[in-house]
C-alpha positions in Angstrom: 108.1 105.0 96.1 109.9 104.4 99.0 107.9 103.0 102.7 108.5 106.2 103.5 107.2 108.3 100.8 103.9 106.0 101.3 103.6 106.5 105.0 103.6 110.2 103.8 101.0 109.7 101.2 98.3 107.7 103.9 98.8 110.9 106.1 97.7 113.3 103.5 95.0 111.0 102.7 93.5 110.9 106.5 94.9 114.8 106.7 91.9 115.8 103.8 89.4 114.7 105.2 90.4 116.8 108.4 90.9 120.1 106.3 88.5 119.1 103.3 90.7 120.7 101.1 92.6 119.1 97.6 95.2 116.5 99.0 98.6 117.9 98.5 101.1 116.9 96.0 104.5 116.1 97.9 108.1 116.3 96.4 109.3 112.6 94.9 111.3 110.5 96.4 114.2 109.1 94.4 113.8 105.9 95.5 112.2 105.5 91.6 111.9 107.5 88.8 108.6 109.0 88.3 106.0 107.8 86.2 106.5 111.0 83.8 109.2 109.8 81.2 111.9 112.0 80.5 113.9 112.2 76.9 117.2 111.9 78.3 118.3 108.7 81.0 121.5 108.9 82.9 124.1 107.9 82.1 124.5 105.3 84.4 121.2 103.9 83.3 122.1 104.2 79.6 125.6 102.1 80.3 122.9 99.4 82.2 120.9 99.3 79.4 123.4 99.0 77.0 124.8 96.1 79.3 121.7 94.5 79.2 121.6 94.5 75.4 124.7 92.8 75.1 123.4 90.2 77.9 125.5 90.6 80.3 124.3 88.2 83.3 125.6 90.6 86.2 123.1 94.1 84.4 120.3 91.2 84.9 121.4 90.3 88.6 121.2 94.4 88.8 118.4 95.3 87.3 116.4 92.8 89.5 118.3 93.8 92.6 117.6 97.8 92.2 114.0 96.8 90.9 112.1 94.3 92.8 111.5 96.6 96.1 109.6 99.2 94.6 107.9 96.4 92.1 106.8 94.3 95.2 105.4 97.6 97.7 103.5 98.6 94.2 102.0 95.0 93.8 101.6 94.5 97.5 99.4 97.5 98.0 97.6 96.8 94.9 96.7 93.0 95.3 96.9 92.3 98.6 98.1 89.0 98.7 102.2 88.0 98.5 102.3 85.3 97.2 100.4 86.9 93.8 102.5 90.1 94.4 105.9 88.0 94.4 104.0 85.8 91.3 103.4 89.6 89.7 106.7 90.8 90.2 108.5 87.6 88.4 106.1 88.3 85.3 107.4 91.6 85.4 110.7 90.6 85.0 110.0 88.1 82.2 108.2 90.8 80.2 111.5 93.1 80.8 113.9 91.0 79.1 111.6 89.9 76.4 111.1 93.5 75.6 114.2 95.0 76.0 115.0 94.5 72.2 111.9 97.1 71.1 112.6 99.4 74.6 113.8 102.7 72.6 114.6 105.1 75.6 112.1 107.8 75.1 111.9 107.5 78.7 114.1 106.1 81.9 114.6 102.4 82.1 113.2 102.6 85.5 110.0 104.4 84.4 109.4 101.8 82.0 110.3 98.5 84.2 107.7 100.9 86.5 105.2 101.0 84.4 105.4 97.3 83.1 104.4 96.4 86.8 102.0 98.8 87.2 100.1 97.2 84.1 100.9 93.7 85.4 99.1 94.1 88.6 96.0 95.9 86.7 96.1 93.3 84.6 95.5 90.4 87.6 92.6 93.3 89.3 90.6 93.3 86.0 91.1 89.2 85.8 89.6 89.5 89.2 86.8 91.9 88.4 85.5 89.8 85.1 85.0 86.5 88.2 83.6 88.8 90.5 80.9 91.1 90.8 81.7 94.5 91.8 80.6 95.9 95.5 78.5 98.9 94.9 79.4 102.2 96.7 75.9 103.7 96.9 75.4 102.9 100.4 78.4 104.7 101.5 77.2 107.5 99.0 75.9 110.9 100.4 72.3 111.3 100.0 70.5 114.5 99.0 67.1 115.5 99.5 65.2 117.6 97.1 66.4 120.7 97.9 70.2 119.7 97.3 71.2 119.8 101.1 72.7 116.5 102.1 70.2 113.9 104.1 73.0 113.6 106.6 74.7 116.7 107.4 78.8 116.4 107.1 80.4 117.4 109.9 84.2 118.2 110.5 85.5 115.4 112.2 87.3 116.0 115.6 91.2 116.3 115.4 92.4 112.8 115.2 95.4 113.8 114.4 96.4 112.6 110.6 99.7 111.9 111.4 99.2 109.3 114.0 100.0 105.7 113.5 96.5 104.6 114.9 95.1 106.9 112.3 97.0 105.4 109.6 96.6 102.3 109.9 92.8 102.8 109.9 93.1 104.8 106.6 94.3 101.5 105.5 91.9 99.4 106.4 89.1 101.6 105.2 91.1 101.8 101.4 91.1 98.1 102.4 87.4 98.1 102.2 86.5 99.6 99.2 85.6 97.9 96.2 88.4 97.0 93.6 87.7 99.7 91.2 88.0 102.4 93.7 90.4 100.9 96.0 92.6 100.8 92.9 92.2 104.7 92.1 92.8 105.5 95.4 96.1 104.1 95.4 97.2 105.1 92.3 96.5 108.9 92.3 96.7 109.7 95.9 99.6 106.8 97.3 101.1 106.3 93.7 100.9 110.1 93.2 100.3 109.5 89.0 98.4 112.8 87.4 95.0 112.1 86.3 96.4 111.7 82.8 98.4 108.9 83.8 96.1 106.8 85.8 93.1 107.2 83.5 95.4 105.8 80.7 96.8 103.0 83.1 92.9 102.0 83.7 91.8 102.4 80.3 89.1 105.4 81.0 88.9 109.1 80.3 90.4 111.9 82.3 86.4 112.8 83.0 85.5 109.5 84.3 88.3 109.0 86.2 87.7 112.4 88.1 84.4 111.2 89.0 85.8 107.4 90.2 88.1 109.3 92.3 85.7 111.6 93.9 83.4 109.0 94.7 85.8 107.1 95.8 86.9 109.7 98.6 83.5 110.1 99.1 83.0 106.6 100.2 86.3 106.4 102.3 85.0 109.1 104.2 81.9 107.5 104.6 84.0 104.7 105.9 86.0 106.8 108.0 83.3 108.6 109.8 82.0 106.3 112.6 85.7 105.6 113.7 86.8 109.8 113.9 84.4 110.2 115.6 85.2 107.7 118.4 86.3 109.5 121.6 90.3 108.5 122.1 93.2 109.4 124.6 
């Protein structure tokens, strides 16, 4: 995904909680393939795989080249630290060209160098999770009373404007804040833009329990959000 594409994604993340309404699914960029494999790879991509069989030094120099932006923004969001993201992104690399000999092309050589550093950076959050103890999220939680209505009403939230940068940046923050669990399925469904299918398999879950991560997770970013939208600005 390209900075672009991601600046995109944090506005549609601060625009739902204005509207309240699904986030939207934007067009992908071409900066990388999707996660969604396809059957057939380009053919430029098939004559760089084939290069890389054969072990030609210069397909290597390429594929690292074309690779390790959208490898390092994907492990930069994700673990928050360069010098583990650069650490992350070499491990990637490693695991490429030692599995490049079973790699069979069902889907784009991009997707899968993709999704190789997609599982390398969940792999180094659940290594982090087993030596930590999870935050919880039920005081950011909505409370209900009895009756079902909410112990604190939700109000709309003043027009902040989700495009601005001030706005953004404190989207970030608040994604920043939440625990690694949700933080995680945050970025992956609404930044990362993978279906529900795709990130629950990526996190070893169920469709059904990811849906419920996810929701509470927007639920606690809002709760996050609140005191800060409703600040009086210029």
């Amino acid at each position: 995904m390209s900075a672009m594409a991601a600046e995109l994604r944090v506005e549609c993340v601060a625009g739902y909680f204005f509207s309240r309404q699904p986030f939207p699914r934007l067009r992908r960029t071409s900066v990388h393939p999707p996660p969604r494999p396809t059957v057939d790879p380009p053919s430029a991509e098939a004559e760089l795989l084939a290069r890389l069989r054969a072990g030609e030094e210069a397909a290597f120099e390429q594929l690292v080249r074309e690779h390790t932006p959208v490898l390092l923004r994907l492990a930069r969001r994700l673990l928050r630290a360069e010098d583990e993201a650069r650490d992350a992104v070499q491990d990637v690399f490693v695991s490429v060209f030692r599995g490049l000999p079973r790699f069979r092309a069902e889907s784009r050589l991009g997707t899968w160098v993709y999704r190789i550093g997609l599982n390398a950076c969940l792999s180094r959050l659940r290594a982090r999770d087993a030596a930590a103890e999870e935050t919880s999220l039920d005081d950011l939680l909505p409370r209900f009373l009895a009756d079902g209505h909410a112990v604190v009403p939700s109000l709309r939230w003043p027009d902040a404007g989700a495009e601005r940068r001030e706005t953004r940046e404190e989207v970030r923050r608040c994604i920043d804040r939440l625990p690694e669990s949700y933080r995680t399925v945050i970025l992956l469904r609404d930044i990362e833009e993978l279906t529900t299918e795709e990130a629950a398999e990526a996190l070893g879950v169920s469709p059904g329990a990811l849906k419920v991560r996810l929701h509470r997770a927007r639920q606690a970013l809002r709760a996050l959000l609140d005191p800060w939208m409703r600040e009086e600005r210029p």
